[in-house]
One Martini backbone bead per residue (centre of mass of N, CA, C, O) as a GRO file, in nm:
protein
  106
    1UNK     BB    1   0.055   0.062  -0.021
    2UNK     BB    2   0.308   0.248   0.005
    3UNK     BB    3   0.396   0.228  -0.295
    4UNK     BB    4   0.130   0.355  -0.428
    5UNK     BB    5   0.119   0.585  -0.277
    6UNK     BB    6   0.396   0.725  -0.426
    7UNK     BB    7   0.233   0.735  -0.706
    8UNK     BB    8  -0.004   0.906  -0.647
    9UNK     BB    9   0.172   1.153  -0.492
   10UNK     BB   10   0.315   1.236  -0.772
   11UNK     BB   11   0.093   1.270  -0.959
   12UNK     BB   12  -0.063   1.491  -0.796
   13UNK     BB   13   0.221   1.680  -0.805
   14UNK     BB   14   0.196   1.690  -1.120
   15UNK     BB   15  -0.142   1.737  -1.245
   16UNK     BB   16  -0.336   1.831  -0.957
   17UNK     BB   17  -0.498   1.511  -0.956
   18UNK     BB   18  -0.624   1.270  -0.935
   19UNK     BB   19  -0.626   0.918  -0.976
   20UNK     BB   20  -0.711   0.676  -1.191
   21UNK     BB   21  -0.795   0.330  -1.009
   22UNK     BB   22  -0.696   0.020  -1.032
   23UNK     BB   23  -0.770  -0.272  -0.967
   24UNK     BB   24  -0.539  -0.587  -0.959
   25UNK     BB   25  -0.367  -0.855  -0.872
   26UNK     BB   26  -0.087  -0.689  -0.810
   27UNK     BB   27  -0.287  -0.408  -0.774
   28UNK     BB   28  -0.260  -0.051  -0.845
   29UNK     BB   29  -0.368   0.102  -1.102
   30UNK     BB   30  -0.271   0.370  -1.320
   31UNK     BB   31  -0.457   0.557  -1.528
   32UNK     BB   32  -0.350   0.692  -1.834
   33UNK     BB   33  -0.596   0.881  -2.058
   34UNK     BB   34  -0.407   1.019  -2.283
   35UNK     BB   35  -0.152   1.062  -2.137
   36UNK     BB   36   0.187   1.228  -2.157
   37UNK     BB   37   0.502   1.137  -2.100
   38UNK     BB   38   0.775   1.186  -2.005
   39UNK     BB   39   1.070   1.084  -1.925
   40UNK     BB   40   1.047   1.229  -1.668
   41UNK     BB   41   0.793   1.175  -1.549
   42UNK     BB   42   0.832   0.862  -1.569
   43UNK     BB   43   1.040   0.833  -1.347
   44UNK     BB   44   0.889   0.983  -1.106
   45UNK     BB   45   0.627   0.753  -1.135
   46UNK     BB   46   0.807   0.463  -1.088
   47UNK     BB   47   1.007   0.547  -0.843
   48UNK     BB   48   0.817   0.608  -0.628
   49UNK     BB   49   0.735   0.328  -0.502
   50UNK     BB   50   1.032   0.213  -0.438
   51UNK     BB   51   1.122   0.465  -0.264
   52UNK     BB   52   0.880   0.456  -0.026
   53UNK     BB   53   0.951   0.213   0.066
   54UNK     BB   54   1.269   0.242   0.148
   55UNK     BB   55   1.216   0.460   0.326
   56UNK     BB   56   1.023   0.318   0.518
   57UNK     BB   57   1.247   0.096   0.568
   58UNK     BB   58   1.463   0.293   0.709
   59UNK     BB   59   1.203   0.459   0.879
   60UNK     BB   60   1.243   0.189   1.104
   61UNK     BB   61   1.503   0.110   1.159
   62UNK     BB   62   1.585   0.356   1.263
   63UNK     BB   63   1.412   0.410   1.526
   64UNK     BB   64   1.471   0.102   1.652
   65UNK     BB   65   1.800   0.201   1.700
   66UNK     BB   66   1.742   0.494   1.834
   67UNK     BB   67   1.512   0.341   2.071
   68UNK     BB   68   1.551   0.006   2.101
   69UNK     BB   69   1.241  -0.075   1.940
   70UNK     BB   70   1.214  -0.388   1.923
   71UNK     BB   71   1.029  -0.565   1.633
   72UNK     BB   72   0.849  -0.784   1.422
   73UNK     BB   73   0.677  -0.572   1.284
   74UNK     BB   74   0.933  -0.383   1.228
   75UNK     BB   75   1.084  -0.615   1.052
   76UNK     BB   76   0.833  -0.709   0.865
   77UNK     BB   77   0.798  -0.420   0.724
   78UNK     BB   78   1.094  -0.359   0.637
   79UNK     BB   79   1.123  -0.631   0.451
   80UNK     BB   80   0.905  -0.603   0.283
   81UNK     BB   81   0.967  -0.324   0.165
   82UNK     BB   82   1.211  -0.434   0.047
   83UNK     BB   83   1.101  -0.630  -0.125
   84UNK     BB   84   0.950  -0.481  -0.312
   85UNK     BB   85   1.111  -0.276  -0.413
   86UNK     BB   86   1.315  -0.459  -0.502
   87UNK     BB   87   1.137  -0.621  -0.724
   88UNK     BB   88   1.050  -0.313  -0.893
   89UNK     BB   89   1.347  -0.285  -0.993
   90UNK     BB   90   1.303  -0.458  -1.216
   91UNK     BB   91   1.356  -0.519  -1.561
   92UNK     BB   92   1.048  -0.601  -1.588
   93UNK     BB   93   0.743  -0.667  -1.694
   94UNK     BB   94   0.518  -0.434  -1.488
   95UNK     BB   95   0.764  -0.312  -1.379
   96UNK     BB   96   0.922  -0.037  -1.247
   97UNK     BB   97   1.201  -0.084  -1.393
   98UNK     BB   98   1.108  -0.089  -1.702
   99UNK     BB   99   1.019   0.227  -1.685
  100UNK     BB  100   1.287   0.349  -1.617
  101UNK     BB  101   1.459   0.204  -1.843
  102UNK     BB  102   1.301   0.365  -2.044
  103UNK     BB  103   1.308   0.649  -2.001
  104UNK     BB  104   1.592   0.627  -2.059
  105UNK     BB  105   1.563   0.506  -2.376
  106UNK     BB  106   1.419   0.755  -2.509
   0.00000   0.00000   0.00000
């Protein structure tokens, strides 16, 4: 859920008004009807998933370092979004790591 936060959030901050949304098997799709991104666009718009993720990641673990309360739950939430996060940056088709490196290749 805070991966698709993420894109969604930076949607909104990109053209001003929330995204049409789609559920799928794998999640929750943002649905672009006839609107064109550049290729700066499409990174930030990909990229923004697995930011969140790992960002999410790291501010559990800085926390529970900090405060020394380690919990299950927080070792859970920081290894998902590592992991949600690291797999959605490989570069296979429906995964945002190929969106971005597309960006880059166009």
């Amino acid at each position: 859920m805070l991966h698709e936060m993420g894109h969604v959030l930076v949607y909104r901050i990109q053209w001003h008004h929330w995204p049409d949304l789609q559920l799928s098997p794998f999640g929750i799709c943002l649905l672009l009807r006839g609107q064109f991104l550049s290729s700066g666009q499409e990174l930030l718009l990909a990229a923004a998933g697995p930011t969140f993720n790992l960002l999410g990641c790291s501010l559990v673990l800085f926390y529970m370092n900090i405060t020394g309360q380690y919990s299950y739950a927080g070792y859970w939430f920081a290894s998902t979004n590592l992991l949600v996060g690291g797999v959605n940056l490989l570069p296979l088709p429906g995964l945002d790591g190929a969106r971005i490196l597309h960006s880059f290749l166009r």
